[in-house]
C-alpha positions, 0 to 999 in steps of 0.5 A, a space after each residue: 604739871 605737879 601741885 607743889 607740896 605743903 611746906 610741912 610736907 616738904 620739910 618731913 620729905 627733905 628730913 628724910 632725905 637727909 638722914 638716909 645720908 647719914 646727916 643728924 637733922 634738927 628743926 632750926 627758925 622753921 627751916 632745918 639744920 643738920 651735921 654728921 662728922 665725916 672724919 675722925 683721926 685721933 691719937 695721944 698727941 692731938 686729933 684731927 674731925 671733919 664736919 659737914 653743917 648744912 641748913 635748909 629754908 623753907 620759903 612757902 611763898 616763893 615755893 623755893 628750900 634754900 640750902 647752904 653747907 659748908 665742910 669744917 676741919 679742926 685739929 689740936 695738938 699735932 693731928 696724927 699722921 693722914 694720908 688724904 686724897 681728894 677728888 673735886 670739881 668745882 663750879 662756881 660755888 658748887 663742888 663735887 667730888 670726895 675726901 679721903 683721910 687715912 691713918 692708923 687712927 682713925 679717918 673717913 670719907 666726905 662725898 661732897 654732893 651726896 648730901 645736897 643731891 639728896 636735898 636738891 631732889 626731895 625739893 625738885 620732886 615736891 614741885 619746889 624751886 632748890 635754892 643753893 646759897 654757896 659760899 654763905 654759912 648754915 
């Protein structure tokens, strides 16, 4: 069995980690906060953005990162005309699977795992417990 890695280790791990999948991490109350807009479609009549937020907690005395995302829309206006498809499974709190947006101005894709894999892992390999707090905001 592996010694579990130093918080400050863990936490320079899990920001790497994080911004290989595209996702702008800042530090936030020790643990860290990250956000990437996943999907753009805007015209002159009003615009349509997805944006994936997740936060990670470090807990160095129950060697456990506690994790929580949540994918946002907004729109105003009227949103240009978008063709989506969206391929999910969804257990329990967990959901997996993409989104994607298509129009002639703008779109994009959110893969729902990708991010939280790539935390999930960083943790499990620094000998840490990977905490997922679904349905709570980051």
């Amino acid at each position: 069995m592996q010694t579990p890695a130093a918080a400050a280790d863990l936490k320079a791990s899990v920001r790497t980690a994080l911004a290989a999948a595209g996702i702008a991490v800042t530090d936030k109350n020790g643990g860290l906060a990250g956000e990437a807009e996943k999907i753009l479609a805007k015209w002159w009549l009003g615009s349509r953005k997805v944006t994936y937020r997740m936060s990670c907690r470090f807990d160095e005395a129950a060697r456990t990162a506690h994790f929580r995302e949540v994918v946002l829309e907004k729109s105003w206006g009227m949103p240009p005309p978008t063709l989506s498809v969206e391929v999910t499974t969804t257990s329990g709190w967990t959901r997996s699977g993409s989104r994607t947006d298509a129009s002639a101005s703008g779109g994009g894709t959110v893969n729902y795992g990708q991010v939280r894999g790539a935390a999930e892992k960083a943790v499990t390999d620094a000998g840490w417990q990977f905490d997922f707090e679904g349905g709570r905001l980051p």
